[in-house]
C-alpha positions in Angstrom: 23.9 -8.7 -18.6 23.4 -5.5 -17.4 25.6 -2.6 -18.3 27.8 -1.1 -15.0 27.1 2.8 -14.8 23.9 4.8 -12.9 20.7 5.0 -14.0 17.4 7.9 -12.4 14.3 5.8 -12.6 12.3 8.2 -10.7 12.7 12.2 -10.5 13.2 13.6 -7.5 9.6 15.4 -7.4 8.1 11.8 -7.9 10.4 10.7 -4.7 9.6 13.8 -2.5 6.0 13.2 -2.9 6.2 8.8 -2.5 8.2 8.7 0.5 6.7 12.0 2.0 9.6 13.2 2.4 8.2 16.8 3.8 7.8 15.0 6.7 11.0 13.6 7.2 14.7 14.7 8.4 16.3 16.0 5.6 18.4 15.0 3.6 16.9 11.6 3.3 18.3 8.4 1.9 17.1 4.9 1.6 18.4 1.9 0.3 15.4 0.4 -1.2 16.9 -2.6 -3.1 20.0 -4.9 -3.2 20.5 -7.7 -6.0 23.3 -10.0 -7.1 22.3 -11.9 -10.7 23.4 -14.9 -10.7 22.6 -15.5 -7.2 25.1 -19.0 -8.1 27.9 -19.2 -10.4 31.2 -20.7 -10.8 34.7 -19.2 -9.7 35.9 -17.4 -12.5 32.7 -15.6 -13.9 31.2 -12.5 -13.5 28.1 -11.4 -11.5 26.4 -8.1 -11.7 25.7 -6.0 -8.4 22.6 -4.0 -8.4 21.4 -1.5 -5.5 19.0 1.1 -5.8 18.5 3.7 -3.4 16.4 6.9 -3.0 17.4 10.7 -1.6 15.3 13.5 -1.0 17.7 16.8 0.0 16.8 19.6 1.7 17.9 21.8 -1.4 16.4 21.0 -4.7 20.1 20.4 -6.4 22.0 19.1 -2.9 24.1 15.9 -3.3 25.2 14.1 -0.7 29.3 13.0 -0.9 30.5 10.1 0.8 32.3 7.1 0.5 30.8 4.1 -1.1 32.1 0.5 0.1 31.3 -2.9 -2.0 32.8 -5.5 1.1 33.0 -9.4 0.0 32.8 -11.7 3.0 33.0 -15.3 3.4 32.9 -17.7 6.4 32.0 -14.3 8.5 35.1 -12.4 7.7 35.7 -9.6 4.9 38.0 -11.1 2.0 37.7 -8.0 -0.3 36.4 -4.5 -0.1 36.1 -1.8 -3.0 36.3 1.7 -1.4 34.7 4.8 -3.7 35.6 8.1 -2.4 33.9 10.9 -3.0 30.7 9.0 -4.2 27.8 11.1 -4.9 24.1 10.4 -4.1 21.7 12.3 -5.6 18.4 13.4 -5.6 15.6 10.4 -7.0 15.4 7.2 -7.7 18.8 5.5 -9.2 20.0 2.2 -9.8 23.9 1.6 -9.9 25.1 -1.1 -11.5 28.2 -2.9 -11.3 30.0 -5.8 -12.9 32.5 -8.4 -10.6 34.8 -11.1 -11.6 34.5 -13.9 -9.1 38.4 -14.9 -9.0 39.0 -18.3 -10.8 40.6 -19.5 -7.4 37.4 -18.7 -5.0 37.0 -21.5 -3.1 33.4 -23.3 -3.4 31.0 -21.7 -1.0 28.4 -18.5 0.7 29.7 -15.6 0.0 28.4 -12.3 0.5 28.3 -8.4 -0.6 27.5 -5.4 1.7 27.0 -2.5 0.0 27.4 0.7 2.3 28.0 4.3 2.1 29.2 6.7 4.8 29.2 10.5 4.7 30.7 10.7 7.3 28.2 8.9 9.8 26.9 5.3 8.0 23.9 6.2 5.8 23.0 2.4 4.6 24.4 -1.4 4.7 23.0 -4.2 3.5 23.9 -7.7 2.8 23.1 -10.4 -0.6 24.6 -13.5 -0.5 25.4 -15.2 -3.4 26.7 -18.9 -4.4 29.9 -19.8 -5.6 30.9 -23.6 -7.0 34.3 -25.0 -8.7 32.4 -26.7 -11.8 29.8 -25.6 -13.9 26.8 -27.9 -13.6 
């Protein structure tokens, strides 16, 4: 299992010059990946949250601060949400991993995690659904 914390996988030279970044309204962030592993597990374990994103700023060092929000939904309406103030994206590549119990009572089913972060306007959202069951197989 992967360890919760942020990772750069790609500087932010290497991002500037892959998403052309010259050409685009700065500061500039994309959310280029979103990943739940185990995509299906039982109530009660723990699955690791993965989203990767990219941010070109219009000064070399610039940050971007926002809020971060990890929202749980099932059956169409939000059951949990993890709020991060004063979340920083940075310049490059980065993964951020995190770790999430699934509570022990979670009733067999879809669920779903949107990741988003607002600063203040929304910058990204995305869904991943994962699986949830009572017993493991």
């Amino acid at each position: 299992m992967r360890k919760p914390g942020a990772e750069m996988t790609a500087s932010p030279e290497w991002v500037w010059r892959k998403y052309r970044c010259k050409k685009k309204p700065l500061p500039f962030v994309d959310l280029i990946h979103n990943e739940v592993i185990p995509e299906t597990l039982a109530a009660g374990d723990e699955i690791n949250h993965r989203f990767i994103y990219v941010m070109c700023p219009e000064q070399a060092t610039q940050v971007m601060t926002g809020t971060l929000y990890r929202s749980f939904f099932s059956k169409g309406e939000m059951i949990f949400e993890h709020e991060i103030e004063n979340f920083e994206l940075s310049p490059g590549r980065w993964i951020i991993d995190a770790l999430v119990t699934i509570p022990a009572q979670a009733d067999p089913g879809v669920y779903s995690i949107r990741i988003s972060f607002s600063a203040p306007d929304p910058i990204f959202e995305k869904d991943i659904p994962f699986s949830v069951y009572k017993n493991k197989p």
